[in-house]
Every structure is written in structure tokens, then in C-alpha cells.
Backbone as CSV, one residue per row, in Angstrom:
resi,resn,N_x,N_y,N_z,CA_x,CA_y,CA_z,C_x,C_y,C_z
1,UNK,26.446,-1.944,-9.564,25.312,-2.554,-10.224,24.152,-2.670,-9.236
2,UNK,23.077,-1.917,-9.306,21.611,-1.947,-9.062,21.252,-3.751,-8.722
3,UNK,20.681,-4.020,-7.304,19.909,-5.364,-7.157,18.796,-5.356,-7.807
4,UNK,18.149,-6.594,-8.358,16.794,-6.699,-8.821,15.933,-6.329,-7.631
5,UNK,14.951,-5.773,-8.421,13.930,-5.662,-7.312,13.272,-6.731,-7.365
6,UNK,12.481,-6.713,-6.616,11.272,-8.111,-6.197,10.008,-7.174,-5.736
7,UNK,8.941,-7.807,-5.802,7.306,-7.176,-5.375,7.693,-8.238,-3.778
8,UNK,7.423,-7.521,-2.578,6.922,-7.883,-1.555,5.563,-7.620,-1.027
9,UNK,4.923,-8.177,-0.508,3.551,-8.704,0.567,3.855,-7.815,1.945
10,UNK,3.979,-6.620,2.462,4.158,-6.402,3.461,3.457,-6.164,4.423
11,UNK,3.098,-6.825,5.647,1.871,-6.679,6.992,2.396,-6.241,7.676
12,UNK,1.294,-5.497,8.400,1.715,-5.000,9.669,0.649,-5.138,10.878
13,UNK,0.686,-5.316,12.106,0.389,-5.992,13.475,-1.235,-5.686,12.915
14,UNK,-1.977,-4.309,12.672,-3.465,-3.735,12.085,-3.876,-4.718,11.284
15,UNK,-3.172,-5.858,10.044,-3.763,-6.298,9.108,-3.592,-5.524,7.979
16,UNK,-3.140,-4.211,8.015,-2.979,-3.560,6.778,-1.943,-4.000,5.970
17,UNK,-2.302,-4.658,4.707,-1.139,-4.788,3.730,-0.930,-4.042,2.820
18,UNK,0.743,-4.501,2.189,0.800,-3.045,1.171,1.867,-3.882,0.430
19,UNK,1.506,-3.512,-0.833,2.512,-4.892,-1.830,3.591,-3.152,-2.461
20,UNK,5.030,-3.869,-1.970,5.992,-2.649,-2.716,7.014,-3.150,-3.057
21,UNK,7.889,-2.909,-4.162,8.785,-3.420,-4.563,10.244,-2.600,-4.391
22,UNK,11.067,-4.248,-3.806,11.866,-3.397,-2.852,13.201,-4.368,-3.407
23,UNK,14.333,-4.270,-3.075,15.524,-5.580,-3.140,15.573,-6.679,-1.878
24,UNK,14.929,-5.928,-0.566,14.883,-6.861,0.009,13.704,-6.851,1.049
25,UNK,13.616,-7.520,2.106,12.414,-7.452,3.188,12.476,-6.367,4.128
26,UNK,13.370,-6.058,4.659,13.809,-5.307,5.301,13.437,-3.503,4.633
27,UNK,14.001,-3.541,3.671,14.144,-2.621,2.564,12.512,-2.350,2.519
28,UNK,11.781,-3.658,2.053,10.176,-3.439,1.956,9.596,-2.827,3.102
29,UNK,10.027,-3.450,4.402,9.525,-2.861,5.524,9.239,-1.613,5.964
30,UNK,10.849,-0.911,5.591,10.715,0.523,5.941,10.205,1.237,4.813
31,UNK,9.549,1.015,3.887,8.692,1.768,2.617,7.538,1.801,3.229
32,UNK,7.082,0.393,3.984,6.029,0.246,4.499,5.611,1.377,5.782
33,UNK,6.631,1.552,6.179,6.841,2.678,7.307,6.890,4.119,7.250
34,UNK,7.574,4.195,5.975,7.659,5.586,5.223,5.820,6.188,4.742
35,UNK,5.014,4.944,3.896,3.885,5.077,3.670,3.158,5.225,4.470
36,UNK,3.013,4.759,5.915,2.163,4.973,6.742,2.557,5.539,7.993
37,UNK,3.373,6.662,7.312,4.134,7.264,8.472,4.120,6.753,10.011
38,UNK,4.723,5.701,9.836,5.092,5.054,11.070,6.978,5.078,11.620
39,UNK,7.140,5.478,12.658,8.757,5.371,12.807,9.231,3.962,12.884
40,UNK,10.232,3.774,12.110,10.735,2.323,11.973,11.252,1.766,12.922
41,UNK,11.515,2.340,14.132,12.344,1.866,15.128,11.212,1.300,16.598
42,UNK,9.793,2.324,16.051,9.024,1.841,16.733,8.815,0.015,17.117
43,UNK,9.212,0.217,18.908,8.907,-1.860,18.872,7.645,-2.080,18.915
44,UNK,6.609,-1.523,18.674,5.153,-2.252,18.592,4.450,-1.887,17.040
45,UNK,5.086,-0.963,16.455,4.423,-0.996,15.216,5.384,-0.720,13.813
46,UNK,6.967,-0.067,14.419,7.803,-0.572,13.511,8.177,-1.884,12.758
47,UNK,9.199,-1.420,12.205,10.047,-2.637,11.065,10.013,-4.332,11.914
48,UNK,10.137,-4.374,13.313,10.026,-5.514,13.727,8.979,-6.431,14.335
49,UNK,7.870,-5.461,13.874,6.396,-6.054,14.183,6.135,-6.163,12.769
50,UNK,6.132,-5.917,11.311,6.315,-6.136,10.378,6.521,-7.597,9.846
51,UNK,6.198,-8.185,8.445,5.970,-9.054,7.974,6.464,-8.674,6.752
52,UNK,7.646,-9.326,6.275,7.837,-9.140,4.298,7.845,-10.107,4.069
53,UNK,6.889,-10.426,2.990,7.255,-11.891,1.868,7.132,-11.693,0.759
54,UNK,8.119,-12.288,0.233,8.511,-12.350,-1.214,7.684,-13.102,-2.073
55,UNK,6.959,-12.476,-3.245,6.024,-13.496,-4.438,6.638,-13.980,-4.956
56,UNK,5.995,-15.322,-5.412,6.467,-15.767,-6.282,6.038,-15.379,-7.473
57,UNK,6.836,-15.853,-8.720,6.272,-15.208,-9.759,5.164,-15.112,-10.484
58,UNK,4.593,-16.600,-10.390,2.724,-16.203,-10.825,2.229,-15.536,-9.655
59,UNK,2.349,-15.418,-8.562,1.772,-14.483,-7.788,2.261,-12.803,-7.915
60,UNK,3.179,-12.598,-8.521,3.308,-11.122,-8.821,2.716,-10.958,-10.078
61,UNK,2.869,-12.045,-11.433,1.889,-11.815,-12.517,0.233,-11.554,-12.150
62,UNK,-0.363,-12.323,-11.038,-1.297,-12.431,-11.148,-1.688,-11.184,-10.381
63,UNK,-0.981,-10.340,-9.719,-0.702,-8.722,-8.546,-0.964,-7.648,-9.941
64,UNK,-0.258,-8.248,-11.041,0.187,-6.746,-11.930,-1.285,-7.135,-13.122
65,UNK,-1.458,-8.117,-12.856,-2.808,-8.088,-13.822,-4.027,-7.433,-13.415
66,UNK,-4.251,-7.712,-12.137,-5.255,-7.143,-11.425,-5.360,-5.503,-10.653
67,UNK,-3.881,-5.085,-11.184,-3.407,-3.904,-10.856,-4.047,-2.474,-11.089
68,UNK,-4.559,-2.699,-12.346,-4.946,-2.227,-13.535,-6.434,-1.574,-12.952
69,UNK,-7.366,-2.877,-12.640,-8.633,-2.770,-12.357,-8.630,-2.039,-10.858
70,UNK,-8.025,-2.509,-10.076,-7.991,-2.088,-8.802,-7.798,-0.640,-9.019
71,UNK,-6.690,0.415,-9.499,-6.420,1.451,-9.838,-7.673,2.140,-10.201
72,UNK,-8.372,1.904,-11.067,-9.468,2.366,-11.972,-10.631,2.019,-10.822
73,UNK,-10.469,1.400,-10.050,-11.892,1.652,-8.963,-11.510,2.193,-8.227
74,UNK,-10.431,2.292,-7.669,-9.835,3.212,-6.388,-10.366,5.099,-6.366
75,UNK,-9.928,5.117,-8.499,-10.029,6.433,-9.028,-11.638,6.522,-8.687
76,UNK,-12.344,5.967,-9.248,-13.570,5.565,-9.217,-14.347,6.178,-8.129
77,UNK,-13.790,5.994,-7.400,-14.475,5.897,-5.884,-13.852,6.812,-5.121
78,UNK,-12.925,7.566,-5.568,-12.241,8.708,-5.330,-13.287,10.003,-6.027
79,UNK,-13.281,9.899,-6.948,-14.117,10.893,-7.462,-15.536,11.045,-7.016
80,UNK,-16.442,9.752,-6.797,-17.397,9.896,-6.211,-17.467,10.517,-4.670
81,UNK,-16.308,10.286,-4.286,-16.468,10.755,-2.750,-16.375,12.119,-2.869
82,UNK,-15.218,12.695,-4.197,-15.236,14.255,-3.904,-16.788,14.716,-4.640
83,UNK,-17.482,14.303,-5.638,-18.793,14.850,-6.250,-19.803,14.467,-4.679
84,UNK,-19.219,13.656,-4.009,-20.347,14.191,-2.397,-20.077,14.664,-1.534
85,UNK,-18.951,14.849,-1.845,-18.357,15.952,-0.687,-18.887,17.703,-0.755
86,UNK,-18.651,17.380,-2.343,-19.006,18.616,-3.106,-19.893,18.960,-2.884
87,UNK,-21.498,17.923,-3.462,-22.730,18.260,-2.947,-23.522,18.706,-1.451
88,UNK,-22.355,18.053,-0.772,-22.853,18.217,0.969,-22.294,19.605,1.418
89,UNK,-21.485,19.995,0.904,-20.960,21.350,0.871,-21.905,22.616,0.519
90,UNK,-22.189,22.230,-0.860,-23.380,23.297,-1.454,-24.393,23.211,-0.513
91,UNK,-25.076,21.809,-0.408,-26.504,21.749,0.823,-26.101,22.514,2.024
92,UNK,-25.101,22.194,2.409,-24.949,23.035,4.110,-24.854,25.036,4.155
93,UNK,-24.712,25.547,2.693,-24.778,26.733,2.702,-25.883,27.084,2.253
94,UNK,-26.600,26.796,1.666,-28.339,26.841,1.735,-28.887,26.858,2.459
């Protein structure tokens, strides 16, 4: 039988956070490591310089509500960067 997952809060030494849902902290950690291709065993920026905390549940309701919007600006602002990437491209062969 499969553990529940849980949404974790995961930091790392930079300030970069990254919310992933994992069964445990540990578990969260090395996702966190996998994503930012970092080696987990690393002692200054691996799994043990790392931070997992577990939400509580209005704090993961209030993660998956705002999920939505965040996504849709990310896209947002993804696309604008490639329509200027695009344009700076055309200008430089002119």
C-alpha cells in the first residue's frame, strides 16, 4: 500500500524554494535535488543543507488555489520572452 503524499515547502542554503509533493522530507529533498540538478550527497548544497516542511492543510489549500494563477503568468511571461527573443533575432540579421 502506497503512503499518502503530503505537499512540502522545500529550501535550500540560495533561498530558492520549491513546494513538491512527496511521503516524506527527506523524499522531498532529493526531488528538490533532482530539479535543480544538484547531487544529493553534496555537504554544502545537498539533501543536508536542505530544509523540508510539511503544510498544513489550509496552507496547501491556500498553495493549490493560487496554483492556477501563478501557472498562467509563468506561461505568460514565457511566451513574451520567446516573442523577444524572436524579435531581437530578426533585428540582428538586418
Amino acid at each position: 500500500m502506497d503512503k499518502p503524499k503530503n505537499l512540502y515547502l522545500v529550501s535550500g542554503p540560495s533561498g530558492c524554494k520549491l513546494h513538491i509533493w512527496a511521503t516524506s522530507g527527506d523524499q522531498a529533498k532529493r526531488a528538490y535535488c533532482r530539479e535543480y540538478e544538484i547531487k544529493a550527497s553534496d555537504y554544502w548544497c545537498g539533501v543536508r543543507s536542505l530544509t523540508a516542511r510539511k503544510l498544513k492543510p489550509e496552507e496547501v489549500k491556500a498553495w493549490e488555489e493560487q496554483a492556477a494563477t501563478e501557472r498562467a503568468t509563468y506561461i505568460f511571461i514565457r511566451g513574451m520572452l520567446e516573442i523577444s527573443a524572436k524579435a531581437y533575432a530578426e533585428r540582428g540579421r538586418t
